[in-house]
C-alpha positions as CSV (number, residue, x, y, z in Angstrom):
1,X,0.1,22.4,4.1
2,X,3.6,22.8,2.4
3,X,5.4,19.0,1.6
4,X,8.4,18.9,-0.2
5,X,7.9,16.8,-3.0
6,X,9.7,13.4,-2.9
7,X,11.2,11.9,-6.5
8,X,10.3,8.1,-6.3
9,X,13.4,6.2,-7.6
10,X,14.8,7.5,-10.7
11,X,11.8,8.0,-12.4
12,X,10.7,11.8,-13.2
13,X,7.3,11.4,-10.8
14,X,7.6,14.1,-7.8
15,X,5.1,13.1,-5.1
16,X,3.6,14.1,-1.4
17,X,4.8,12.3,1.2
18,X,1.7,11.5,2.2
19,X,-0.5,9.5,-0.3
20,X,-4.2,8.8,-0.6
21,X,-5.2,5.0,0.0
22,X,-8.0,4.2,-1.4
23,X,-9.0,0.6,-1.2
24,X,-12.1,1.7,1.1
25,X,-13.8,2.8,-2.0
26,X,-16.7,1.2,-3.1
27,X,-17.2,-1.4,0.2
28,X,-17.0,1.0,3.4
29,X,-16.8,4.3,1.4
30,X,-19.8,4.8,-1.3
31,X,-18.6,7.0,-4.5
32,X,-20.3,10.5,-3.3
33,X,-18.2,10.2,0.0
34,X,-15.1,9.2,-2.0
35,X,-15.3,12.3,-4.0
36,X,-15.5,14.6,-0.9
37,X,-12.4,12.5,0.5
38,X,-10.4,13.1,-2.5
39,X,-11.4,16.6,-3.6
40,X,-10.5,17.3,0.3
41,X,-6.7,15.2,0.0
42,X,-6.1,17.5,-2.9
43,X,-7.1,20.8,-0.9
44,X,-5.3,19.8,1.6
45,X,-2.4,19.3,-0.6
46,X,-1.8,15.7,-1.6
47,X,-1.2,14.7,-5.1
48,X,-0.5,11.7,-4.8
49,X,-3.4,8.5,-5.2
50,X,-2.7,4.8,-5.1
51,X,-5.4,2.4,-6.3
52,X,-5.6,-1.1,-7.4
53,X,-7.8,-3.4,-10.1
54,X,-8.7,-5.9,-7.1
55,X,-10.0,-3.0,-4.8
56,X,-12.2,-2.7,-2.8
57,X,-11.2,-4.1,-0.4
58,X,-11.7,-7.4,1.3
59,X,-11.7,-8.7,-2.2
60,X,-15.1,-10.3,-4.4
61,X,-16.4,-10.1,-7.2
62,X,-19.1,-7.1,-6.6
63,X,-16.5,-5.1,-6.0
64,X,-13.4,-5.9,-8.0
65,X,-12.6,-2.6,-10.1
66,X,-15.3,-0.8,-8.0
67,X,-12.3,1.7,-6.7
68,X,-10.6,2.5,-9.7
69,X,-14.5,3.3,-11.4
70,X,-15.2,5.7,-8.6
71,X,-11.4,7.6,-9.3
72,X,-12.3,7.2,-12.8
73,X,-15.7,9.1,-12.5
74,X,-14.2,11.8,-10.1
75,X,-11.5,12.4,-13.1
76,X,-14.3,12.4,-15.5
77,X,-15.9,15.5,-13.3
78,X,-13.1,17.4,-12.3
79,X,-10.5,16.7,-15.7
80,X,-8.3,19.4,-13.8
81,X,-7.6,17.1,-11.1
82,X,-5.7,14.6,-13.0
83,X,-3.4,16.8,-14.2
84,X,-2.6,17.5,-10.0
85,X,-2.6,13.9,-9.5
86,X,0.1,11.6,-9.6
87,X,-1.8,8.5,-10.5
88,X,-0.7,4.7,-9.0
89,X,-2.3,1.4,-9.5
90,X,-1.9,-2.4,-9.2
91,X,-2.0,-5.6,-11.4
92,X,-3.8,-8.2,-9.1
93,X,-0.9,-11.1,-8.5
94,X,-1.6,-14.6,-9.2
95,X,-5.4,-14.9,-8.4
96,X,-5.4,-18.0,-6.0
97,X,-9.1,-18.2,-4.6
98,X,-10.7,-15.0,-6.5
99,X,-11.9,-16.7,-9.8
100,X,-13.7,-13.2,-10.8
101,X,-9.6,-12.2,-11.4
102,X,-8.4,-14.3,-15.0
103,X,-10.5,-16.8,-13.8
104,X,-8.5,-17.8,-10.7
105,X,-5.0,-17.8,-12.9
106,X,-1.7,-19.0,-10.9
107,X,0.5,-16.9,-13.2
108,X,0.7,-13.4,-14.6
109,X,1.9,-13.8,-18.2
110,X,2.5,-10.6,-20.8
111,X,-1.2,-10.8,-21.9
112,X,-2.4,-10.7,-18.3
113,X,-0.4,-7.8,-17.4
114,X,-1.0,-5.7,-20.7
115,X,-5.2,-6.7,-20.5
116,X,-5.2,-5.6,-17.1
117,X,-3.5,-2.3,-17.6
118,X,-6.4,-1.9,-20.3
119,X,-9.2,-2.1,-18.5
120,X,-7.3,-0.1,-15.7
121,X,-7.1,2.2,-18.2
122,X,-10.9,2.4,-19.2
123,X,-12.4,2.4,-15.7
124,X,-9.9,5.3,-14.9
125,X,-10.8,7.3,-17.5
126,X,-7.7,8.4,-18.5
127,X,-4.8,7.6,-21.3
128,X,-1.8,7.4,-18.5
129,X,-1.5,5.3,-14.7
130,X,1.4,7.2,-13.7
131,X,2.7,4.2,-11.4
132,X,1.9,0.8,-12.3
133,X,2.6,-1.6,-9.9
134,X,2.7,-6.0,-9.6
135,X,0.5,-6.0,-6.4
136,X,1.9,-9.4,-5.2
137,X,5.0,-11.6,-7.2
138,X,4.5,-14.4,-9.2
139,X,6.9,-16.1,-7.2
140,X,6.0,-18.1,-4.2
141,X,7.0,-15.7,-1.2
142,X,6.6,-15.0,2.3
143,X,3.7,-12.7,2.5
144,X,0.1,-11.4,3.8
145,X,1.4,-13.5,6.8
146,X,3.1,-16.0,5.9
147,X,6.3,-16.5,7.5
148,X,8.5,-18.5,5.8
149,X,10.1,-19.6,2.1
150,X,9.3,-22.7,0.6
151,X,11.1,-23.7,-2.4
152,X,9.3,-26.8,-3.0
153,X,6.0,-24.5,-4.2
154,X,8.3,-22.8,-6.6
155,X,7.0,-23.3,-10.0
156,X,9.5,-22.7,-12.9
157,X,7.0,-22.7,-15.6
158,X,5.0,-19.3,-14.2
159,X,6.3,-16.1,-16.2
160,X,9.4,-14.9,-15.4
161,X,10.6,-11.7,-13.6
162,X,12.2,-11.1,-17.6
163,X,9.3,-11.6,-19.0
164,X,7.1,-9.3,-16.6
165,X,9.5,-6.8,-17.2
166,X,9.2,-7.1,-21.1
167,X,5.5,-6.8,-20.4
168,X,5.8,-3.6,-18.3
169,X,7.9,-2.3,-21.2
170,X,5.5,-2.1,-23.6
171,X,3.0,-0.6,-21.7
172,X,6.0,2.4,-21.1
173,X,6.8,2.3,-24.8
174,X,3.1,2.5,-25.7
175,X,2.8,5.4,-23.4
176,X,0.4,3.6,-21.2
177,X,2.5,4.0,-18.6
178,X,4.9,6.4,-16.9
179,X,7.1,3.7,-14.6
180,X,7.3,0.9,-12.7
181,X,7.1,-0.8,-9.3
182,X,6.4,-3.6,-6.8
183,X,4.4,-4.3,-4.3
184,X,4.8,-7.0,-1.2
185,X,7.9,-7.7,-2.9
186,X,11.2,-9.2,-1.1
187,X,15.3,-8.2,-1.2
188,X,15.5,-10.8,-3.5
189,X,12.5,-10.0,-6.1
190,X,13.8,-6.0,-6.2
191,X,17.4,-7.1,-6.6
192,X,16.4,-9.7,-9.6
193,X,13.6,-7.0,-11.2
194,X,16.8,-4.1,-11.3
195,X,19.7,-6.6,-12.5
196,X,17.3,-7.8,-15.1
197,X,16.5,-4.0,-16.4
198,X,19.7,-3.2,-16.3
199,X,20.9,-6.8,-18.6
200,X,18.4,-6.1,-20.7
201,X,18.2,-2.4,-21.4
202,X,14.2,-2.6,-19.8
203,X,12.3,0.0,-17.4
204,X,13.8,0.1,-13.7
205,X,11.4,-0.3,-10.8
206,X,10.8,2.7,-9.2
207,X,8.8,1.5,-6.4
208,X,8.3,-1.2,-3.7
209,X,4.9,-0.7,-1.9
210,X,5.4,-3.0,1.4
211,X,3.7,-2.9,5.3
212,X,5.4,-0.8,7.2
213,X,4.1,0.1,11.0
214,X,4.9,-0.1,14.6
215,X,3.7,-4.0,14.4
216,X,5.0,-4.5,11.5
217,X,8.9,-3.4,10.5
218,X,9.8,-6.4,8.4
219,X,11.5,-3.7,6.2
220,X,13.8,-3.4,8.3
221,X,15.4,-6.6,8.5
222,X,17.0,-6.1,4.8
223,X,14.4,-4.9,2.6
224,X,15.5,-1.1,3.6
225,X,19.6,-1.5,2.4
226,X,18.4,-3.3,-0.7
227,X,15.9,-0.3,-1.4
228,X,18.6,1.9,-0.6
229,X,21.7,0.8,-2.3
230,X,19.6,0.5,-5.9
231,X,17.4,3.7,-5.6
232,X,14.5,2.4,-4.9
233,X,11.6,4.4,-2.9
234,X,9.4,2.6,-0.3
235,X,5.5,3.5,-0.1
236,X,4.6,2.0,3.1
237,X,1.6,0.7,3.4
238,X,-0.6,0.1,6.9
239,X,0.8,2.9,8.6
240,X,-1.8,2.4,11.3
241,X,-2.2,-1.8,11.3
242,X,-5.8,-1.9,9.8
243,X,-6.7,0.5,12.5
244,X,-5.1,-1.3,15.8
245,X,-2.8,1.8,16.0
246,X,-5.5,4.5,16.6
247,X,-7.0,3.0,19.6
248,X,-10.0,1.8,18.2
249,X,-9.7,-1.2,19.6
250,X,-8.0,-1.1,22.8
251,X,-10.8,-0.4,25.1
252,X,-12.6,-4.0,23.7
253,X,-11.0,-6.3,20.5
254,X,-11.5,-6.8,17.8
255,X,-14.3,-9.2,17.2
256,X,-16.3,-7.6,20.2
257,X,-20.3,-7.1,19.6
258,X,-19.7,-3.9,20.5
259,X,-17.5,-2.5,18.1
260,X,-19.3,-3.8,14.6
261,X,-19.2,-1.2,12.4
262,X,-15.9,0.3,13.8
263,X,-13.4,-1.0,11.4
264,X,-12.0,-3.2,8.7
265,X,-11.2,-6.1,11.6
266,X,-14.6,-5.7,13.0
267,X,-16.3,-5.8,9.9
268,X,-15.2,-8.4,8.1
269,X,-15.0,-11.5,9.1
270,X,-12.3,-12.5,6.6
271,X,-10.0,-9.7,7.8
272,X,-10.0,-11.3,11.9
273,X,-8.1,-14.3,10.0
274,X,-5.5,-12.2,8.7
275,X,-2.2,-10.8,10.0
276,X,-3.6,-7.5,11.4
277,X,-6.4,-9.6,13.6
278,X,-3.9,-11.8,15.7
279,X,-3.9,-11.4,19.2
280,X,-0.4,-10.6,19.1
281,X,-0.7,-7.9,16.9
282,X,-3.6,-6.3,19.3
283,X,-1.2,-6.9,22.4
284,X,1.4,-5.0,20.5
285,X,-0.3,-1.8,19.7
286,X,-2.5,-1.6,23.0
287,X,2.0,-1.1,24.2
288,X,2.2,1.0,21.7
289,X,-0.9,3.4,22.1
290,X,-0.4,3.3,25.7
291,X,3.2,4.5,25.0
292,X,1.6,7.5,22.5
293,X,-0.7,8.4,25.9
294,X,2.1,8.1,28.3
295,X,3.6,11.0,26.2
296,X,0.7,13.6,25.2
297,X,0.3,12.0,21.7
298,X,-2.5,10.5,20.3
299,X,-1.7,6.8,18.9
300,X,-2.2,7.8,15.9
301,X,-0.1,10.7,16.0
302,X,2.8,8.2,16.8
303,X,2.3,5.7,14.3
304,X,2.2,8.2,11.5
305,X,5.0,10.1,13.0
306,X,7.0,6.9,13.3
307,X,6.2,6.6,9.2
308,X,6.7,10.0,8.0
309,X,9.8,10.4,9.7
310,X,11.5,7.3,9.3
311,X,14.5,7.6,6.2
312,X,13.2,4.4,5.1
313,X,9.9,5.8,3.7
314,X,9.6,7.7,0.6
315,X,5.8,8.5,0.8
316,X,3.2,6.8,3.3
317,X,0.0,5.7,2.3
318,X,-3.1,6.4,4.1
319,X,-6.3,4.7,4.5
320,X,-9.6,6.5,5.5
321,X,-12.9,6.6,5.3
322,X,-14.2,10.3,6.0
323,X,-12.7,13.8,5.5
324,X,-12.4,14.0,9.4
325,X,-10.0,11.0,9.4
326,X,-8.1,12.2,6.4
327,X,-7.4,15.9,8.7
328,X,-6.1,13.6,11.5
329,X,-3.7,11.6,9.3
330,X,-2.4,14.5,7.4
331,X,-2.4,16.9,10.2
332,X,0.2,14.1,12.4
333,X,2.4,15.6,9.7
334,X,5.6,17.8,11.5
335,X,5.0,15.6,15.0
336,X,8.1,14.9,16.0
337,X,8.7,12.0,18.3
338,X,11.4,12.7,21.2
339,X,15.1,10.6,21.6
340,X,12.7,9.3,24.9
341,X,9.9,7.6,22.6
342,X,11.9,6.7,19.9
343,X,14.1,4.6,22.1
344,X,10.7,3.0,24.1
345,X,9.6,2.3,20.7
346,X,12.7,0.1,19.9
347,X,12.7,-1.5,23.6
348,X,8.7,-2.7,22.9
349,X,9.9,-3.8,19.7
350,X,12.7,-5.9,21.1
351,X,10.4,-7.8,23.3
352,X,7.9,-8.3,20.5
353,X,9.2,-8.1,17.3
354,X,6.5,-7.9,14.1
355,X,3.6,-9.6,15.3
356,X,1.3,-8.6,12.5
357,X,4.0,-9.5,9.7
């Protein structure tokens, strides 16, 4: 399938618009699986991957690194594939409640950020991440559903945005790394990481990595002028809400006898606590997929269609967990969603606003 490339910010990586999630690997995906998804994404024309040192995914200590080992020993079989693969991976936030990450730190100094790339490094098998991200800020923010700022848990003595970007310096100069970016970052964060570059001559973000679905379009409300005005690209993340915008869960929810062994929500307890596994969120795509129905689409033709079309997105990631689910997700590429939907998907939207932010 032929996708124009998309430059990410104004760094020199050229990337599908479509790009390979893989947080499934190593919990519901075991490595020989993984390396049929992934010799199959880059058949089918997708070069780019995004990974992360905390993945898989829900987080523990089994399984921290266990993604980034199985990329590592797919590059370490198929060396040709890394030169066709645009490379992205993350540097776990402040580790509240996973002390198997720097022991549980509350900060992410220079020597957290630099280790980390390291052994990112070693388990990848490879001299380069192409796209090194900070999966979550330092900062205390409004995120993984949580609504609301609080400046009383600001903590002045964490490291600095300058001194993250010093950090993420090094590891360009070194040639460690190729750029920058963010990830469940706010206007503010992305305004303060480019003003900072620019003051003090350091690498620019290329990147903000942020939710971005039907039930979620927080980015929207800000986040999209910011990335615009400074040349940033968005990777949007969630395109189908942890599954509740295929349909998987519409006939019975989530945390249904039935449907254990369906999904993320239904197989981890953990994961019913979180944003995705609110009622409201559920409500909000069952109007959604019926909407997708009502018109001859599948839901998840309309949730990626909403993604891959939208100006705000640069490059939309995908999360699967067999070759057949990565055809369907690519293949929604081209669907083109009528004036008709478009505007029913704004009216729903009005009524309900983001219930899985």
């Amino acid at each position: 399938m032929l996708m124009k490339k998309i430059q990410l910010g104004a760094s020199d990586l050229q990337v599908t618009p479509i790009c390979l999630g893989t947080m499934t690997f190593g919990e519901q995906v075991p490595e020989p699986a993984a390396h049929g998804i992934l010799n199959h994404s880059l058949e089918r024309g997708i070069n780019f991957i995004d990974a992360a040192e905390m993945y898989s995914v829900p987080a523990r200590a089994d399984t921290f690194g266990a993604t980034e080992t199985i990329i590592g020993n797919w590059f370490a079989k198929n060396p040709a594939a890394r030169q066709q693969t645009v490379l992205a991976t993350k540097v776990a936030g402040p580790a509240r409640g996973m002390p198997w990450i720097r022991n549980g730190s509350t900060d992410l100094t220079a020597a957290d950020i630099e280790g980390a790339c390291n052994d990112s490094l070693k388990r990848l098998q490879t001299d380069v991440i192409d796209l090194y991200q900070i999966h979550w800020p330092v900062r205390h923010v409004p995120a993984f559903g949580m609504v609301y700022f609080d400046p009383a848990k600001d903590n002045p003595a964490l490291a600095s945005i300058h001194v993250q970007l010093q950090a993420l310096a090094g590891l360009v100069k070194a040639g460690k790394v190729r750029a920058i970016g963010l990830s469940n970052e706010t206007p503010y964060g992305v305004h303060e990481f480019v003003r900072i570059a620019e003051q003090h001559g350091l690498p620019r973000i290329a990147t903000v990595q942020n939710p971005f679905c039907l039930v979620n379009r927080t980015v929207e409300n800000g986040l999209d002028e910011t990335l615009h005005r400074l040349g940033v690209s968005l990777l949007a993340y969630s395109p189908l809400g942890f599954g509740l915008l295929t349909g998987k869960y519409d006939d019975v929810g989530i945390a249904d006898p039935q449907h254990t062994g369906v999904g993320r929500l239904s197989l981890f307890d953990s994961m019913k606590k979180q944003r995705w596994g609110r009622p409201e969120a559920l409500g909000a795509a069952r109007r959604y997929n019926a909407l997708a129905r009502s018109h001859g689409l599948t839901p998840t033709q309309l949730a990626l269609a909403f993604c891959y079309t939208k100006w705000q997105v640069a490059s939309t990631i995908i999360g699967v967990t067999s070759v057949a689910q990565l055809d369907e997700n690519i293949d929604a590429w081209g669907t083109v969603l009528s004036a008709d939907v478009l505007a029913e998907i704004d009216r729903i939207r009005w009524e309900i606003r983001d219930p899985a932010l």
